[in-house]
C-alpha positions in Angstrom: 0.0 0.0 0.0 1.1 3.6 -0.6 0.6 5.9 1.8 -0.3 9.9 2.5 -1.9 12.4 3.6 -3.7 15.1 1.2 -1.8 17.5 1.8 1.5 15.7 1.0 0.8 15.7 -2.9 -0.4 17.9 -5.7 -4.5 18.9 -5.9 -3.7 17.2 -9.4 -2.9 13.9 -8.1 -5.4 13.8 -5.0 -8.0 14.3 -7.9 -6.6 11.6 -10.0 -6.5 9.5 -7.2 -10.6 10.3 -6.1 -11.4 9.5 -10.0 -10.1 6.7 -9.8 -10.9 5.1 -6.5 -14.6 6.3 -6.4 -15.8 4.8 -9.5 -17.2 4.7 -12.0 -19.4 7.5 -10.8 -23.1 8.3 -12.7 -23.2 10.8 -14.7 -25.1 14.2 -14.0 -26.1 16.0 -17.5 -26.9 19.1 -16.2 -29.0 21.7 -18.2 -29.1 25.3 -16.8 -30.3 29.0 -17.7 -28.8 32.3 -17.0 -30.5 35.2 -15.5 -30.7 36.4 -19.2 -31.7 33.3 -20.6 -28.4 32.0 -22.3 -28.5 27.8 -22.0 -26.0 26.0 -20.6 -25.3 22.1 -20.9 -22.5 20.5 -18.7 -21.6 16.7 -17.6 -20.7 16.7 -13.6 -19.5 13.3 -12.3 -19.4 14.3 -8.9 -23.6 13.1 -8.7 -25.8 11.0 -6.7 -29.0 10.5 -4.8 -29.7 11.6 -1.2 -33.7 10.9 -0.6 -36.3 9.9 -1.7 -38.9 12.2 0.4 -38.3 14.3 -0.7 -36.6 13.2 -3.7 -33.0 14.9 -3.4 -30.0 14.7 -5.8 -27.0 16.7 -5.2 -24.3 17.0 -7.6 -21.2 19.2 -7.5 -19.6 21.8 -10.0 -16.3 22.1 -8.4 -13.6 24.9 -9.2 -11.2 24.3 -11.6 -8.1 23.1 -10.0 -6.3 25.1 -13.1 -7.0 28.5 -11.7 -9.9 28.0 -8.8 -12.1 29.7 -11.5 -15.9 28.7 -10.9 -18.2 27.1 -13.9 -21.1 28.4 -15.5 -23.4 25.5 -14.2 -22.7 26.9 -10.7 -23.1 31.0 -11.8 -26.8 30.3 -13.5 -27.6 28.0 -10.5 -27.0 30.9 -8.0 -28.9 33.0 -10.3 -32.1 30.8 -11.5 -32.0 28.6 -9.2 -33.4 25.7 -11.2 -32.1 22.9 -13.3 -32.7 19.9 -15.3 -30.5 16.7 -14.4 -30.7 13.9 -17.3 -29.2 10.3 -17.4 -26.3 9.7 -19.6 -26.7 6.7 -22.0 -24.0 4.9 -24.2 -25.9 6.0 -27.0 -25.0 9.5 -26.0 -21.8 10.0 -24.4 -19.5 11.1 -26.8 -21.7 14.7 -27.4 -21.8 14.8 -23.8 -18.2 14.6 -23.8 -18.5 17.3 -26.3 -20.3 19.2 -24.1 -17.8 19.2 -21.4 -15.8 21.3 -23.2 -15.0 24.4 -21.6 -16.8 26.8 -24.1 -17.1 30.7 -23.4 -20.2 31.6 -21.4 -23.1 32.0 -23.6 -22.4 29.5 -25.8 -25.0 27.1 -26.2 -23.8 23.8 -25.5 -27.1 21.8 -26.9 -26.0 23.2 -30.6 -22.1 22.5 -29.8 -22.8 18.7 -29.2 -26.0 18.4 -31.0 -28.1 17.1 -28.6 -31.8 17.9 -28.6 -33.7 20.6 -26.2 -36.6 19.9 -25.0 -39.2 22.3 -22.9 -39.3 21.5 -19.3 -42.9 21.3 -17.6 -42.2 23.6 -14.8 -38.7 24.7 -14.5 -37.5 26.6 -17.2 -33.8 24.5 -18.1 -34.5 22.4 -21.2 -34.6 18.8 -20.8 -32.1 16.1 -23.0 -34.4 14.9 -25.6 -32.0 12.1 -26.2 -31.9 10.7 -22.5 -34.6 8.1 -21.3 -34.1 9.6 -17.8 -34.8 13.4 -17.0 -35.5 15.0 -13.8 -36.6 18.9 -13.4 -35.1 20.3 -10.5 -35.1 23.0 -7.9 -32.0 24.2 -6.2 -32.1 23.4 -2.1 -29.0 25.1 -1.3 -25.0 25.2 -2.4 -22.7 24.3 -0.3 -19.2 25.8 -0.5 -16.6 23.0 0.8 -14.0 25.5 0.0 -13.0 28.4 -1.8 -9.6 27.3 -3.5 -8.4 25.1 -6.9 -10.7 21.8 -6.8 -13.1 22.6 -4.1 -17.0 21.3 -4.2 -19.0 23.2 -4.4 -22.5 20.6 -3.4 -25.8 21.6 -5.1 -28.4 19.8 -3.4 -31.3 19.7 -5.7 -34.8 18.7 -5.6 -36.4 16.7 -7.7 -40.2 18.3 -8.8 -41.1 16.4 -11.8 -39.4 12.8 -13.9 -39.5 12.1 -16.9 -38.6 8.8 -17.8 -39.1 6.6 -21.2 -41.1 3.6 -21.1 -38.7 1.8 -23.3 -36.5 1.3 -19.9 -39.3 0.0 -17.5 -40.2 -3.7 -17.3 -42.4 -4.4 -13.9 -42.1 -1.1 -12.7 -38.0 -1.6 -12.4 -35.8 0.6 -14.9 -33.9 -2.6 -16.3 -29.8 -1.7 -16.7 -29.5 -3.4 -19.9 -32.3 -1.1 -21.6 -31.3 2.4 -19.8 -27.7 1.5 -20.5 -25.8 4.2 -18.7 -22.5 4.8 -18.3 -20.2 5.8 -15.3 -17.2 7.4 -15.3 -13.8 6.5 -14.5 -10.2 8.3 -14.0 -8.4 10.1 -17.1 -10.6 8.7 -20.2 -12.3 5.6 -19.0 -15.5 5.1 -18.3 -18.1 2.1 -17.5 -20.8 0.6 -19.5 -23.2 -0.9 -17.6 -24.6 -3.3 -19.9 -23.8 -6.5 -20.7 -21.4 -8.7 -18.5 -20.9 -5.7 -16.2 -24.5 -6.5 -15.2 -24.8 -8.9 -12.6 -27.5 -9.7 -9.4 -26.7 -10.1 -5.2 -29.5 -10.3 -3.5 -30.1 -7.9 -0.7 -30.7 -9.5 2.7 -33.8 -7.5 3.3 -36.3 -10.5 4.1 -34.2 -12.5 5.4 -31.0 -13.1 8.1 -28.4 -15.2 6.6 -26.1 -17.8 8.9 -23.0 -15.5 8.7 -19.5 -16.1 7.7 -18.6 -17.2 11.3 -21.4 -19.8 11.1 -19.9 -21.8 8.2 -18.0 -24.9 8.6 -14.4 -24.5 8.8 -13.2 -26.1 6.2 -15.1 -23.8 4.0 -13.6 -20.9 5.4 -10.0 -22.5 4.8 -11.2 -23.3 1.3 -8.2 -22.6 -1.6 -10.9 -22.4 -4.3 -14.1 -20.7 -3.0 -13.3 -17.3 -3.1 -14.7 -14.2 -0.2 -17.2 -13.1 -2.4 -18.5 -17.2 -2.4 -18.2 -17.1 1.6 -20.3 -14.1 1.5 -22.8 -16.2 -0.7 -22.9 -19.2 1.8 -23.1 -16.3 4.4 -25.8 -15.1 3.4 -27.9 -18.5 3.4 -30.9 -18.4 5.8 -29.7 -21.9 7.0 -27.4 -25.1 6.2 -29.3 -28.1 4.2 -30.2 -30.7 6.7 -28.6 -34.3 6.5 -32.5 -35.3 5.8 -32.1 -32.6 2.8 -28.7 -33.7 1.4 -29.6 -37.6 1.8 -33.0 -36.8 -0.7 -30.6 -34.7 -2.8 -28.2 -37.9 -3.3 -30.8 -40.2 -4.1 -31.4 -38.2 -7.3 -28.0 -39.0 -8.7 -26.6 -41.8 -7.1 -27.1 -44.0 -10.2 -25.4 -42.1 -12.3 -21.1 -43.1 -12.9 -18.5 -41.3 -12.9 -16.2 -40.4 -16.1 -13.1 -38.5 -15.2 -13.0 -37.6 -19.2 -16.7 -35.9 -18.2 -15.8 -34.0 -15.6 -13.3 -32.0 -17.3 -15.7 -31.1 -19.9 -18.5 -30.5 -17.8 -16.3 -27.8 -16.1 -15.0 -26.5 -19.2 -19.0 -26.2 -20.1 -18.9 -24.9 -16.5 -22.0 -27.2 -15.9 -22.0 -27.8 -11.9 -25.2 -30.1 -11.9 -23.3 -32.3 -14.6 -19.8 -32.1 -12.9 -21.7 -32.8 -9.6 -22.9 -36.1 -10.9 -19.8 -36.9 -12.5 -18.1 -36.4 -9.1 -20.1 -38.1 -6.9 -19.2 -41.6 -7.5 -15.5 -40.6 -5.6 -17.5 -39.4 -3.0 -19.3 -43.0 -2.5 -16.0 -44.6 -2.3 -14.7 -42.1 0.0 -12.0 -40.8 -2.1 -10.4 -37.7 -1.2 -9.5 -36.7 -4.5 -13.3 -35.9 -4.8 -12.8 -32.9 -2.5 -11.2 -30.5 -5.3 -13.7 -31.5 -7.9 -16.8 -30.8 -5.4 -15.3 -27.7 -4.1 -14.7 -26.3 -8.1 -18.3 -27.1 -8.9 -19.6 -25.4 -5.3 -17.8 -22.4 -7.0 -19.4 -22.7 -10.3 -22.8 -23.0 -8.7 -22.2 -19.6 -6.6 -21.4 -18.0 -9.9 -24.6 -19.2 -11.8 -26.3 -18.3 -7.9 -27.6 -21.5 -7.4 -26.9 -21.3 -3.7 -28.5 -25.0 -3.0 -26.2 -27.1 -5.2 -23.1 -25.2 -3.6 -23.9 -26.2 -0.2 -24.9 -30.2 -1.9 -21.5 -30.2 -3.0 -19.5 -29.2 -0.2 -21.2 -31.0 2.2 -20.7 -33.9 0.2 -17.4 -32.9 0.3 -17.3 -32.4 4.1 -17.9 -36.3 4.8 -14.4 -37.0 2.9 -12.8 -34.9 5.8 -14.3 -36.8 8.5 
């Protein structure tokens, strides 16, 4: 680990060092007026939510560590008072990196990156045609957190009116893979979350799970499962019975092992195949079973089929008694 304290190092490399640590970050599109009605479109990365009731966003222009110069965003919000915060999509990020660019003031950033206006319902910022995701906002109150180069400056925002595409909603949940945002990253990077870089964990809301220090120990010593798989078996509600895991062999005691199968069932990363294929080491007690039931426990946690994880390494428990 490297070590330091803020102050030890350059504004420019605590900065880099944030950006790249607290990421990817959403992405605020922020849509502003002047006191004399010049528009004003700029991306802030520094964004989140902070309530629900009432709905609060807060996002922050900061100063520019170049010269501790404020931006425009944060001029017309002390002036108007209102803004419009849109979602930024895949299908849109390189014109809002277009609108990042530090224009002149009273240059019209919608025309600059040729994204569309669109008339708000009761603030008056223009809306992002292009984003599925668009929330009219009034200003709460900015918060200076400093008055030098880089300093936040925190507008806390509420929300008085969405506007959100239909194309995103399934079930009343705004699905990842249709809104497709992106975050962003340090330097040039940024995150698509879409694809792969979507996955589910399950919140323990309903439920209490067992813990980490209620798993068997030789789970917890385990050179395969990995800590996000203890936090899986954690966060079961209970350990399958002996009753359970008897009833479970029954279903594939009959079938024979095939060395030859296993290795393609884990290549197919199959766990209810390389299960089966295991299990006859497991009837004749052979300890070279334990790997093989440990690697498919694993594969099971990553397809979240918490039930077969906890077959297999409790069949694989009995070969350590």
């Amino acid at each position: 680990m490297i070590e330091f304290e803020p102050k030890d190092i350059s504004t420019q490399q605590v900065q880099q060092y944030i950006l790249g640590g607290v990421a990817p970050r959403p992405i605020a599109l922020v849509s502003t007026l002047s006191a004399d009605g010049k528009r004003n479109l700029s991306p802030f990365s520094f964004f989140n939510a902070f309530g629900v009731n009432p709905p609060t966003i807060a996002f922050s222009p900061a100063r520019r560590i170049r010269d501790g110069s404020t931006k425009h965003t944060y001029e017309n919000l002390k002036e108007t008072k209102e803004c419009v915060v849109n979602a930024v999509t895949y299908s849109m990020v390189q014109q809002v990196n277009l609108a990042s660019t530090e224009y002149e003031a009273g240059v019209d950033e919608f025309i600059k990156s040729g994204l569309k206006p669109l008339a708000s319902d009761i603030v008056k910022p223009d809306r992002v045609a292009d984003s599925p995701f668009q929330m009219e906002c009034r200003l709460n109150q900015i918060i200076n957190l400093g008055h030098d180069r880089g300093s936040g400056n925190l507008a806390i925002c509420e929300i008085v009116k969405f506007h959100i595409s239909e194309d995103i909603i399934d079930n009343g949940i705004i699905r990842p893979d249709m809104i497709d945002l992106v975050g962003r990253n340090s330097a040039n990077y940024y995150t698509r979350a879409n694809g792969n870089a979507i996955f589910e964990v399950e919140k323990p809301i309903t439920k209490k799970g067992i813990g980490y220090d209620a798993l068997p120990e030789f789970i917890c010593n385990s050179k395969i499962l990995t800590a996000n798989n203890l936090g899986q078996l954690g966060n079961s509600e209970s350990i399958p019975t002996e009753a359970e895991l008897k009833q479970f062999e029954t279903s594939i005691e009959k079938q024979t092992f095939v060395k030859e199968k296993y290795s393609r069932f884990k290549a197919d990363k199959n766990p209810i195949e390389m299960l089966a294929s295991a299990y006859q080491l497991v009837v004749q007690k052979d300890k070279k079973a334990v790997f093989m039931l440990e690697e498919t426990a694993s594969v099971a946690l990553d397809n979240n089929n918490l039930t077969l994880a906890w077959m297999a390494l409790l069949l694989a428990e009995r070969l350590y008694q």
